[in-house]
Backbone as CSV, one residue per row, in Angstrom:
resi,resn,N_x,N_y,N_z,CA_x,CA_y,CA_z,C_x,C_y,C_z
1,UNK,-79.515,-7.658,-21.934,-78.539,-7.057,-21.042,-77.144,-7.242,-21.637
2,UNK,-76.581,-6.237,-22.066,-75.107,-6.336,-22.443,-74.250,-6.875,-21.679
3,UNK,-73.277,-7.447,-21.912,-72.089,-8.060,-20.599,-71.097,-7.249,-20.676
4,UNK,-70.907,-6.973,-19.315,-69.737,-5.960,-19.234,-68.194,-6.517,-19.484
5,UNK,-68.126,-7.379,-19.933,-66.935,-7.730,-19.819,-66.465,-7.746,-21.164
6,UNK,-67.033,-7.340,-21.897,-67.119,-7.018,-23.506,-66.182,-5.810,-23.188
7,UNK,-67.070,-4.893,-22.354,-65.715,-3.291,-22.317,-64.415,-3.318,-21.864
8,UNK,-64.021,-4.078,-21.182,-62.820,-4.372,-20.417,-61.794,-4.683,-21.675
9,UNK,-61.103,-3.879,-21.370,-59.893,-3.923,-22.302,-58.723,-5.251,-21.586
10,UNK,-58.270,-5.734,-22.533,-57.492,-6.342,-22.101,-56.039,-6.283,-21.327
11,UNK,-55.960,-6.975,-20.051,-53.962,-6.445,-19.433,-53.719,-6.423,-20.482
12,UNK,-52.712,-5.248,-20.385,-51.346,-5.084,-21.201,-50.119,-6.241,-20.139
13,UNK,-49.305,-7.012,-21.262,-48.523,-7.380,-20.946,-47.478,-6.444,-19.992
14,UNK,-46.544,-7.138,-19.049,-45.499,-6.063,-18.767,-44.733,-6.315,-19.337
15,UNK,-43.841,-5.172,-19.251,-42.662,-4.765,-20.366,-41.451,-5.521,-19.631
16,UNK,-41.134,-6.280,-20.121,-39.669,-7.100,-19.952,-38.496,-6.670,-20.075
17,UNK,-37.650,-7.405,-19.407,-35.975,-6.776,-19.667,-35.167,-8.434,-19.430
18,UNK,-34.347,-8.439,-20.848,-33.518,-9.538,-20.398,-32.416,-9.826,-19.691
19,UNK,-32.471,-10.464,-18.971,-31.122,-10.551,-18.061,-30.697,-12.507,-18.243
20,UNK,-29.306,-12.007,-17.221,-28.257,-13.140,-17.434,-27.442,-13.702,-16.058
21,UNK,-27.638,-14.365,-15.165,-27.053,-14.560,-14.110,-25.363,-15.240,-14.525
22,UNK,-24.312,-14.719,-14.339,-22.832,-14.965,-14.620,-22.780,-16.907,-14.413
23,UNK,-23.703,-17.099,-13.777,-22.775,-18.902,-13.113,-24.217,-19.504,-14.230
24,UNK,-24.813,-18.923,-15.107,-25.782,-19.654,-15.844,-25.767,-19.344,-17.625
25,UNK,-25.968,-19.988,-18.240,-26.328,-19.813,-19.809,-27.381,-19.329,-20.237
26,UNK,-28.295,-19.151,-19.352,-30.293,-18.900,-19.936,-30.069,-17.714,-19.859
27,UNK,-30.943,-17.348,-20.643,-30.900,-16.062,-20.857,-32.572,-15.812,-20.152
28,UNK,-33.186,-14.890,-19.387,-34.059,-14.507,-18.679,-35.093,-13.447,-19.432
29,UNK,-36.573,-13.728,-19.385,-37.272,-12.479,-19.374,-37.458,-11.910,-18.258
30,UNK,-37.394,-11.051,-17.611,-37.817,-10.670,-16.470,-38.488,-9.458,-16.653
31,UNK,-39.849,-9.247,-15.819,-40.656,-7.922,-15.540,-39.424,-6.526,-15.320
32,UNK,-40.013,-5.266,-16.065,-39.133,-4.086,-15.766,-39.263,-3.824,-14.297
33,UNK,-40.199,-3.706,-13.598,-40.551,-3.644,-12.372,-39.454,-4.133,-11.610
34,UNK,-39.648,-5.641,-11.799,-38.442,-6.163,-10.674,-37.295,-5.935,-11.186
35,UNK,-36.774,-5.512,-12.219,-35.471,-5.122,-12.055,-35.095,-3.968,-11.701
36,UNK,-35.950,-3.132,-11.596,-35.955,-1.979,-10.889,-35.111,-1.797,-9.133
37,UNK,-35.876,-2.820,-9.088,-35.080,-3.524,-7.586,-33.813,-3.927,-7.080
38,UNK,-33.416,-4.419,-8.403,-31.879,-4.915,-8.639,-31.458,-3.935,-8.960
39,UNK,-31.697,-3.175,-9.490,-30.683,-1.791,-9.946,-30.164,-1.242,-8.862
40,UNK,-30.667,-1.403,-7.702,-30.134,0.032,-6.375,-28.917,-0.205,-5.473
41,UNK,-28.408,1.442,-5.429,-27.054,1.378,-5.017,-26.566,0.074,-3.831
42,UNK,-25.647,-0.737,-4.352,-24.868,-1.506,-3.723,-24.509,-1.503,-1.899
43,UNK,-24.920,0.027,-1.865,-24.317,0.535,-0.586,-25.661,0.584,0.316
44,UNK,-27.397,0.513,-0.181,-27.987,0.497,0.767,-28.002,-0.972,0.769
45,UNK,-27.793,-1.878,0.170,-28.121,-3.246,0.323,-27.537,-4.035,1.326
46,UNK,-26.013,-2.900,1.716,-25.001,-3.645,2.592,-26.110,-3.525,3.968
47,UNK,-25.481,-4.675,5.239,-25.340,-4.191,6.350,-24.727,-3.063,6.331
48,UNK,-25.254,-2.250,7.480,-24.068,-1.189,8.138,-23.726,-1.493,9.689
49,UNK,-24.194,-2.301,10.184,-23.761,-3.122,11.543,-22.305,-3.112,11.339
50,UNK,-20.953,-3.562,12.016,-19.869,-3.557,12.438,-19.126,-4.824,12.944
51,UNK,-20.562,-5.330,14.117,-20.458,-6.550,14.503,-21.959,-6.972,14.967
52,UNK,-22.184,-8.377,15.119,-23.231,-8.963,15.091,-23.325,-10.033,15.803
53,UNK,-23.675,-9.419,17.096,-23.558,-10.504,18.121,-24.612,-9.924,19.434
54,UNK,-25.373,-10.953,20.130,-25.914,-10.503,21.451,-25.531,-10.336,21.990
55,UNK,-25.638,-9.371,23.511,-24.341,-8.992,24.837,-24.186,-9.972,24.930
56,UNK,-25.477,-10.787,25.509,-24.958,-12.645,25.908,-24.212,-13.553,25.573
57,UNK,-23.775,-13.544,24.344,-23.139,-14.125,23.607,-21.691,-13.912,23.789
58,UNK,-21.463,-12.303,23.763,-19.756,-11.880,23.901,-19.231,-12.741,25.474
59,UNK,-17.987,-13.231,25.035,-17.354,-13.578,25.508,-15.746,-13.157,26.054
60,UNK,-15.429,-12.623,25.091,-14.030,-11.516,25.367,-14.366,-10.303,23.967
61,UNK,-13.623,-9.292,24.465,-13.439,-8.481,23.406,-11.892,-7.868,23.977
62,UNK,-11.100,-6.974,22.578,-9.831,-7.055,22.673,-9.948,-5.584,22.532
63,UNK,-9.262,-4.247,22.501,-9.318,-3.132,21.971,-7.668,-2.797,22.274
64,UNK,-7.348,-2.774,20.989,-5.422,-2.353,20.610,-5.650,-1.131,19.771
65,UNK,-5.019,0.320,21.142,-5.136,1.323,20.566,-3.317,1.872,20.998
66,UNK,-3.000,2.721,20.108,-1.857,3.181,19.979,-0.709,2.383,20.829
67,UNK,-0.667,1.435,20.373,0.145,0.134,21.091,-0.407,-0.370,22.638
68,UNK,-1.212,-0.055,22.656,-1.893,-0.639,23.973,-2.896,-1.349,23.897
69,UNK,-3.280,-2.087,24.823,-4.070,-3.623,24.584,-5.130,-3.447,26.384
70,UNK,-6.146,-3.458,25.800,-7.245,-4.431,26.895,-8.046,-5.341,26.306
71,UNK,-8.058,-5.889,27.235,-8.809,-7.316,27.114,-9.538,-7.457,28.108
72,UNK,-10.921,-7.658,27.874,-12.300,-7.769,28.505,-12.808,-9.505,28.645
73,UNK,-12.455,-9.995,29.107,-13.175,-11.261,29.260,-14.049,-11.911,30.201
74,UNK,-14.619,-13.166,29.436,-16.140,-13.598,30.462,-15.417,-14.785,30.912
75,UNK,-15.563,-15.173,32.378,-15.335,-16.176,32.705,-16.231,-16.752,34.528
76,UNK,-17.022,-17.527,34.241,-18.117,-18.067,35.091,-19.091,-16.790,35.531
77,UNK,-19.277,-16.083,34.394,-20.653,-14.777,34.411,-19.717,-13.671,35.339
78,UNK,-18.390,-13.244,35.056,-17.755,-12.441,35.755,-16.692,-12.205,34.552
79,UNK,-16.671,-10.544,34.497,-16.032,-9.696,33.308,-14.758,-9.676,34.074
80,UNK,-12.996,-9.692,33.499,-12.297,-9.229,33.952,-11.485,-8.419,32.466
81,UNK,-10.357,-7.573,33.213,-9.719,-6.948,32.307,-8.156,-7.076,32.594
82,UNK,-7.813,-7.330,31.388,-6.005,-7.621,31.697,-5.379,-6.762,30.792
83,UNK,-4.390,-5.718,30.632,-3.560,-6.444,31.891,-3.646,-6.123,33.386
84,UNK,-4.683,-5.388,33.873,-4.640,-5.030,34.927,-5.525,-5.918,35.686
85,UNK,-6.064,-7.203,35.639,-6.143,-8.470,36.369,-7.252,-7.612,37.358
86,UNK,-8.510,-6.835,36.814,-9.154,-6.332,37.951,-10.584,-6.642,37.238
87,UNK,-10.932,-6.842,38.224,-12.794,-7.433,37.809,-13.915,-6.236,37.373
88,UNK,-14.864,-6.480,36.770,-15.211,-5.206,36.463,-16.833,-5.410,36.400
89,UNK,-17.633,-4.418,36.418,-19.129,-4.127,36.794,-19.578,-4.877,36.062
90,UNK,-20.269,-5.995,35.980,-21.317,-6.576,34.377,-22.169,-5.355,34.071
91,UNK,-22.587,-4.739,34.897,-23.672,-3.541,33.797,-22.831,-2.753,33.383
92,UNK,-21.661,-2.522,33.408,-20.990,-1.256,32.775,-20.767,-1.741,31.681
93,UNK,-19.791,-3.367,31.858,-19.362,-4.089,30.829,-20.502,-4.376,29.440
94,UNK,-21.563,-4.780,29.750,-22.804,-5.014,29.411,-23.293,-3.703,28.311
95,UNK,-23.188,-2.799,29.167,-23.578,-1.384,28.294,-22.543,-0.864,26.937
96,UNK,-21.729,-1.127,27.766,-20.219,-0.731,26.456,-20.584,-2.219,25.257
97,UNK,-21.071,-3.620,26.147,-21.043,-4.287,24.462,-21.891,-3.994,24.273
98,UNK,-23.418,-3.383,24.372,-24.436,-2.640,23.502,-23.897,-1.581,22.666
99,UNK,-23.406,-0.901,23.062,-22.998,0.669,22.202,-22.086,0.130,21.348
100,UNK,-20.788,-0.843,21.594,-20.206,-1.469,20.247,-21.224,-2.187,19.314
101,UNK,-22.178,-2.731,19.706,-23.159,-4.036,18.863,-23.694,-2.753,17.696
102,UNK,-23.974,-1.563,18.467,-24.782,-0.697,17.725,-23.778,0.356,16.967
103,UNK,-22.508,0.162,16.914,-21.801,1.265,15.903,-22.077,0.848,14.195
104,UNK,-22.443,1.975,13.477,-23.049,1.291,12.237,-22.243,2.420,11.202
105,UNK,-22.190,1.453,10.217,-21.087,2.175,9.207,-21.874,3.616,8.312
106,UNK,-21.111,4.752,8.338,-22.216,6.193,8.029,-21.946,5.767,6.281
107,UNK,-20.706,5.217,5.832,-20.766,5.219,4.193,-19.629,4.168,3.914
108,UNK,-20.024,3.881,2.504,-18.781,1.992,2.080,-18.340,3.201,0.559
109,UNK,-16.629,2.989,0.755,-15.828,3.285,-0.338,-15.487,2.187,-1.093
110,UNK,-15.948,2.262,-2.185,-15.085,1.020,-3.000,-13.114,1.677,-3.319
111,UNK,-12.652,0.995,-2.718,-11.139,1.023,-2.704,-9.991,-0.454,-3.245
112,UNK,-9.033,0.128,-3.736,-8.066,-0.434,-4.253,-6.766,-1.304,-3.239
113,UNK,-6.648,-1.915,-3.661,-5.585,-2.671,-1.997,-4.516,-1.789,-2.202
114,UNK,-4.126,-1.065,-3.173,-2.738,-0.125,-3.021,-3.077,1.120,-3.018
115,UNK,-4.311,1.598,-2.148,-5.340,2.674,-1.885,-4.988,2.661,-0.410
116,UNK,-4.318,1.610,0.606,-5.870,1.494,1.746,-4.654,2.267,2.670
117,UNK,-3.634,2.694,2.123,-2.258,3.522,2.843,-2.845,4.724,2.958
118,UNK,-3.647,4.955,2.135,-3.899,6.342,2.114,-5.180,7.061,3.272
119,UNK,-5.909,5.535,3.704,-7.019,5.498,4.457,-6.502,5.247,5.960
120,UNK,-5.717,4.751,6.143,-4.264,4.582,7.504,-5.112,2.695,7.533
121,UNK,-5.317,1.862,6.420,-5.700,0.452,6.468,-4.665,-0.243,6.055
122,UNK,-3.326,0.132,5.650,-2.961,-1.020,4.669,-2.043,-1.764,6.166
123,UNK,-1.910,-1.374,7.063,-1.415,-1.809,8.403,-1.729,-1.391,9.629
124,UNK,-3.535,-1.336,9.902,-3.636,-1.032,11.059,-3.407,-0.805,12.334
125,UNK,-3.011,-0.038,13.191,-2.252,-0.234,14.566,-3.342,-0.433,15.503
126,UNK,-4.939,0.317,14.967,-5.832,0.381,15.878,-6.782,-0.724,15.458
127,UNK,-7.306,-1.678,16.385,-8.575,-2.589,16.020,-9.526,-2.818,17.354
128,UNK,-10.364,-3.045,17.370,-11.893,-4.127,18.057,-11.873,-5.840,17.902
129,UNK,-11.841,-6.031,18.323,-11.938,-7.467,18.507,-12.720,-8.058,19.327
130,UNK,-13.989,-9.184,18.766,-15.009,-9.507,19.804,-15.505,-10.985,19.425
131,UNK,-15.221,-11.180,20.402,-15.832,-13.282,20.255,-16.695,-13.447,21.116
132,UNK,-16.993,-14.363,19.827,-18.666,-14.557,20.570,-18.790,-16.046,20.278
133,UNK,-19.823,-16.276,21.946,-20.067,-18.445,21.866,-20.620,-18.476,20.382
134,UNK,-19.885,-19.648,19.790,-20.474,-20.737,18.857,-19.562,-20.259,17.171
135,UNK,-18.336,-19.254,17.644,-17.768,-18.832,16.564,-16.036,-18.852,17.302
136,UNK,-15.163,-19.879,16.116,-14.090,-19.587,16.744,-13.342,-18.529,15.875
137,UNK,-13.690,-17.613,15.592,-12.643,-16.524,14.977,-13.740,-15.309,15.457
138,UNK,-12.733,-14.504,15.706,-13.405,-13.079,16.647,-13.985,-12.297,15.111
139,UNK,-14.655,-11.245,15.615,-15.256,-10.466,14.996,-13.950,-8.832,14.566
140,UNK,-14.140,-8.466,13.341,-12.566,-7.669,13.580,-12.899,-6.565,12.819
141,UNK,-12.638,-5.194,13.816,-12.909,-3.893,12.797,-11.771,-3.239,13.243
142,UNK,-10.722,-2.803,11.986,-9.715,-2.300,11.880,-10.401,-0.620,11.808
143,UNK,-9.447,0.362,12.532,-9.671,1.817,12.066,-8.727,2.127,11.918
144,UNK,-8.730,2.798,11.226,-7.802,3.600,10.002,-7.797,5.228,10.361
145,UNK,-7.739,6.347,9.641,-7.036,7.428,9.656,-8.614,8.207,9.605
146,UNK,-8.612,9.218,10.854,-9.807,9.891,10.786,-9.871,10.674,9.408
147,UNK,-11.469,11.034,8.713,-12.005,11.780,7.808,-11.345,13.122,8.121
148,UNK,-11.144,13.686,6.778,-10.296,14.879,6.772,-11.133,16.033,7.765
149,UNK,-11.145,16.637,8.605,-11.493,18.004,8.799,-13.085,17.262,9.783
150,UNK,-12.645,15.837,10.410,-14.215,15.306,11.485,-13.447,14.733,12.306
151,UNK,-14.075,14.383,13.405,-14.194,13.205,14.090,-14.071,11.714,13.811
152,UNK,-15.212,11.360,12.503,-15.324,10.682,12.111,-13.939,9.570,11.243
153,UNK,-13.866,8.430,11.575,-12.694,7.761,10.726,-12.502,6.725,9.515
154,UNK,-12.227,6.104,9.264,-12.261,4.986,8.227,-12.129,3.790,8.874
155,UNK,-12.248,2.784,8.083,-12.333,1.395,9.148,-12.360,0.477,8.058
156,UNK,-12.132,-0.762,8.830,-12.213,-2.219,7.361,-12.770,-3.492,8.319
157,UNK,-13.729,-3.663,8.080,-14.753,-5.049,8.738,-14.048,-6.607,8.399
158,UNK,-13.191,-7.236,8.673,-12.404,-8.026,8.738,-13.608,-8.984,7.762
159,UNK,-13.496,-9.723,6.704,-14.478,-10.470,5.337,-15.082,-9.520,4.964
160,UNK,-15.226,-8.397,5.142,-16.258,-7.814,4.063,-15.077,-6.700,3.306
161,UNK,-15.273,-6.515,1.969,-14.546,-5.851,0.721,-14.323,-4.111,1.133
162,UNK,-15.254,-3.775,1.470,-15.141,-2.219,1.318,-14.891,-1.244,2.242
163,UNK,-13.803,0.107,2.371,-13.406,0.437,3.141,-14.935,1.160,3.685
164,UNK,-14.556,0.800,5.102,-16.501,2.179,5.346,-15.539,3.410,5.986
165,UNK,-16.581,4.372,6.621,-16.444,5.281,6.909,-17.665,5.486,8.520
166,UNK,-16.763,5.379,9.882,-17.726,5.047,10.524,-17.712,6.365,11.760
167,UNK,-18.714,6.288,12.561,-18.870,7.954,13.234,-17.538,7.618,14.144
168,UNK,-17.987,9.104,15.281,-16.783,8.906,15.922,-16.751,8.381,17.121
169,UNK,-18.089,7.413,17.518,-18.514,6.616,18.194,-17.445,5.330,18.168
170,UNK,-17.018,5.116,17.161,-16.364,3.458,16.819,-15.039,4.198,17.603
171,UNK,-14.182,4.994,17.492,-12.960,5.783,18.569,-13.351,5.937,19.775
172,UNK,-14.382,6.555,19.790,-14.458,6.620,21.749,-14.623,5.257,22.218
173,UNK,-15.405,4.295,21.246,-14.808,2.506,22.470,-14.113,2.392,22.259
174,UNK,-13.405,2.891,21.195,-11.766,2.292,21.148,-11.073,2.621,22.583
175,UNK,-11.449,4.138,22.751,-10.488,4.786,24.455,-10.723,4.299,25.441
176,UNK,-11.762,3.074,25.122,-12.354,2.576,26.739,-11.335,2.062,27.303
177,UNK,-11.638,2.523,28.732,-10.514,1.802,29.832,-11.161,0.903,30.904
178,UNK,-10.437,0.359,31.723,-10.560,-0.790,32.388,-11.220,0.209,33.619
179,UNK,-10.924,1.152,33.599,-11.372,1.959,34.842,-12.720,2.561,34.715
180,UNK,-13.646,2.765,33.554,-14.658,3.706,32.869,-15.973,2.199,32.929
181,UNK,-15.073,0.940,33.028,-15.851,-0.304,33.357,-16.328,-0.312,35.142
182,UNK,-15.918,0.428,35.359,-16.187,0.247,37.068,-15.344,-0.627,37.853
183,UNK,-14.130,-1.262,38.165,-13.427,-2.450,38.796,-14.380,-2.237,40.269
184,UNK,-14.719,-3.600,40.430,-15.822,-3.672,41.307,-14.758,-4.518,42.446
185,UNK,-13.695,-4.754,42.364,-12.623,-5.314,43.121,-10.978,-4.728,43.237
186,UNK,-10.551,-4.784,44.083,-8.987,-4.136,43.658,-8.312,-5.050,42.994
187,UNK,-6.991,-4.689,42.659,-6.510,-5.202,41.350,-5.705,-6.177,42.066
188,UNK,-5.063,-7.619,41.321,-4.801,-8.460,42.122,-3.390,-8.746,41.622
189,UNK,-2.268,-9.150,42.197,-0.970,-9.105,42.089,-0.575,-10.548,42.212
């Protein structure tokens, strides 16, 4: 009886590619395969989230649009809004921090810091602001100057590098008002 293992050709090795990690001296064989992996655009690898936080978690959020300011805050499981000192629905409140949790960036520009004038970033007037338990610095998305000829605008994720480009979802919470929250009380003087 012949043995079959006589016919079996032997694996071919895989084809290697050398690489070099910057903070190391070794020089690497690595499979072509997996570097295949490493090769892909920069931009699907990002998050496209905005902010990253549970409703439960938010605690105030800030929204400064064309020099105007609300402020949404939690205090003993009761939302209020200042400056108009009026209390407001938890499910309305609740729903608006879902639809912010879920604004997600449509595209990331790599840009220049003497670029971001041109994007309306290099001095934002408009931002989001959202704190959340167990973090003392708020969460911060600057918008910038709507996309030429859309809805859609530019924006800058307060630590992360690249200008995005986000729908026109991230503007309409910007317009939210204290009144579109439901004030479940009259306003107090």
């Amino acid at each position: 009886e012949a043995d079959a293992s006589k016919d079996e050709q032997p694996e071919e090795p895989p084809a290697l590619a050398y690489a070099k990690r910057s903070d190391e001296a070794f020089l690497y064989a690595v499979n072509q395969e997996d570097v295949k992996a490493l090769l892909r655009d920069p931009g699907s690898l990002r998050t496209r989230a905005c902010f990253d936080y549970f409703t439960t978690q938010a605690t105030k959020v800030q929204l400064i649009r064309q020099g105007s300011e609300l402020v949404l805050e939690k205090a003993e499981d009761q939302w209020k809004a200042s400056p108009a000192n009026v209390t407001l629905e938890t499910s309305k409140v609740e729903d608006f921090l879902d639809k912010l949790a879920g604004v997600r960036v449509s595209g990331f520009l790599e840009v220049e810091e003497s670029e971001l004038a041109h994007y309306g970033l290099e001095q934002p007037a408009e931002s989001i602001q959202v704190w959340v338990e167990g973090q003392e610095q708020p969460q911060r998305l600057w918008l910038g100057s709507a996309l030429e000829g859309s809805t859609s605008r530019y924006g800058r994720i307060e630590g992360r590098q690249p200008v995005v480009e986000l729908s026109a979802t991230a503007g309409e919470l910007l317009a939210t008002t204290a009144e579109q929250l439901g004030p479940t009380g009259s306003v107090s003087h």
